[in-house]
C-alpha positions as CSV (number, residue, x, y, z in Angstrom):
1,X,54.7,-113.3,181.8
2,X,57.7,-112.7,179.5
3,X,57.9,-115.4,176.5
4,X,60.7,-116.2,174.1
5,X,59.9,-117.0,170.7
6,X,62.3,-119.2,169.3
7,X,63.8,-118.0,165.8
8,X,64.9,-120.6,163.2
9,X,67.7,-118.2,162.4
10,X,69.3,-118.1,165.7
11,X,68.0,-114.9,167.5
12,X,65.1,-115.4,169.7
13,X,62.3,-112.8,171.0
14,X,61.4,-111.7,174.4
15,X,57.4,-110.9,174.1
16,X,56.2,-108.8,177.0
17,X,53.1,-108.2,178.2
18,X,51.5,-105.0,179.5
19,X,52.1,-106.3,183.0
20,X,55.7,-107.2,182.2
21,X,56.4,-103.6,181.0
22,X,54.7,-101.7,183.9
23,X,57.0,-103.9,186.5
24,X,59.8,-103.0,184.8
25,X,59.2,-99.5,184.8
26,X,57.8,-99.3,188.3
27,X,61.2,-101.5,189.4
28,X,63.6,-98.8,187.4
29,X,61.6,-95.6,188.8
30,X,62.4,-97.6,192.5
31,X,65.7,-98.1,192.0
32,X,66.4,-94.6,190.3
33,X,64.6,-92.1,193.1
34,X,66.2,-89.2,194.1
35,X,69.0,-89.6,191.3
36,X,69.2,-87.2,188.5
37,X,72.7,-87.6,187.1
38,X,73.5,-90.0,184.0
39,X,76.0,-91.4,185.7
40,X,74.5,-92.6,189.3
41,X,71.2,-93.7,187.4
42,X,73.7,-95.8,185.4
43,X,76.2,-96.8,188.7
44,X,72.6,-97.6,190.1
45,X,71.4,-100.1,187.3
46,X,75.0,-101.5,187.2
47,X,74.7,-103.0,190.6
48,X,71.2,-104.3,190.3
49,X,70.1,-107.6,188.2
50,X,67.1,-107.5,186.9
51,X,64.8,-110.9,185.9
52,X,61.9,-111.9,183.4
53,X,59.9,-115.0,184.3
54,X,59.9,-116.5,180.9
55,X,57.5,-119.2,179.5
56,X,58.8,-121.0,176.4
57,X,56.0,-122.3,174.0
């Protein structure tokens, strides 16, 4: 599961875990198949949302 770490300086971290990085990539290559063009890929990804589960510590 995704977790933010909270920055004193304003910005705050997503860590992802080995899980959370195969999903994503796994979700992209299912939402991408069959298109080779920049542009579709990108018309693709436009229309989709996309979510981490986060767990703040």
């Amino acid at each position: 599961m995704a977790k933010i770490i909270e920055n004193n300086k304003g910005r705050r971290c997503i860590r992802l875990n080995t899980d959370d990085i195969i999903n994503i990539v796994r979700e992209y290559q299912n939402i991408i198949s069959g298109s080779y063009s920049y542009n579709i890929i990108r018309g693709k990804l436009d229309k989709v949302e996309l979510y981490l589960p986060e767990d703040l510590f």
